[in-house]
N, C-alpha and C positions, 0 to 999 in steps of 0.2 A: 292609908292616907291618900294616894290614887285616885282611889273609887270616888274618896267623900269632895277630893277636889276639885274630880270631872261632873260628880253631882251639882256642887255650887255652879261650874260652871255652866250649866244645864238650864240651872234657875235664872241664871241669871241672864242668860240668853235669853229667855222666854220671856222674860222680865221684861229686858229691853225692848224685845220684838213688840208688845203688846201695848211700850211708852210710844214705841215707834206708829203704830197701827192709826191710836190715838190721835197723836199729834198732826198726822198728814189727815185723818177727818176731820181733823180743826183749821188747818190751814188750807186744804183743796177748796172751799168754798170761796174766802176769803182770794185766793190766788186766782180762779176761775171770774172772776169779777173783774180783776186788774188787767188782765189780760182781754178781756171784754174789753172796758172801755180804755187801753191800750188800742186795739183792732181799729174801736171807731175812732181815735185820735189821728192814725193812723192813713186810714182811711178819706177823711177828712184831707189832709195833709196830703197826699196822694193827690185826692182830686182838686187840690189846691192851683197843681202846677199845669194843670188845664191839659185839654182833649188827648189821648193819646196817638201819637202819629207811628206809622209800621214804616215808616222812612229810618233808615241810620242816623241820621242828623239826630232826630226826634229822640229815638230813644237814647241817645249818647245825651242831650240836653237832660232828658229826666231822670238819669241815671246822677250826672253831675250835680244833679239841685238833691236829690236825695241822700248822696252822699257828701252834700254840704250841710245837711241836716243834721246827717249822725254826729258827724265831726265836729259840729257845735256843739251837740249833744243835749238837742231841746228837747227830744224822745223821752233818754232817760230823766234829763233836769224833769219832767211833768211825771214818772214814773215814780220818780221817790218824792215826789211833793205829795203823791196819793200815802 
C-alpha cells in the first residue's frame, strides 16, 4: 500500500510540475509586456517631475512627489486597468 501510494504521489507531482511548466509559458509573455509598459509609465512619470538635481533639497523633493504617487496609488490604479 506504501509503494502504490508514493507512486501516485510521483505522478502526481509530475503532473503538477508539467501544469506548472505550462502555465508560467503562458503568462511570462503576457507578464513581460505589463511590466514593459509599467517601466515606460513609469518612466514617463519620473521625468514628469523635471531635471534631476544632486542637491539634498532636490532629491528629498523627488522622493516626496513619488511617494505621493504610490500612496495615491495611480501606479497600480493604471496596472490593473491593463
Amino acid at each position: 500500500m506504501l509503494v502504490l501510494a508514493t507512486c501516485e504521489q510521483a505522478v502526481l507531482a509530475k503532473q503538477l510540475f508539467c501544469h506548472l511548466v505550462q502555465h508560467i509559458g503562458i503568462v511570462l509573455p503576457e507578464l513581460k509586456i505589463c511590466i514593459s509598459v509599467a517601466l515606460v509609465f513609469v518612466t514617463k512619470e519620473h521625468a514628469s517631475y523635471g531635471e534631476i538635481t544632486e542637491s539634498k533639497v532636490g532629491q528629498g523633493a523627488l522622493l516626496l512627489n513619488i511617494l505621493q504617487k504610490y500612496s495615491e496609488g495611480n501606479i497600480f490604479n493604471y496596472l490593473l486597468i491593463r
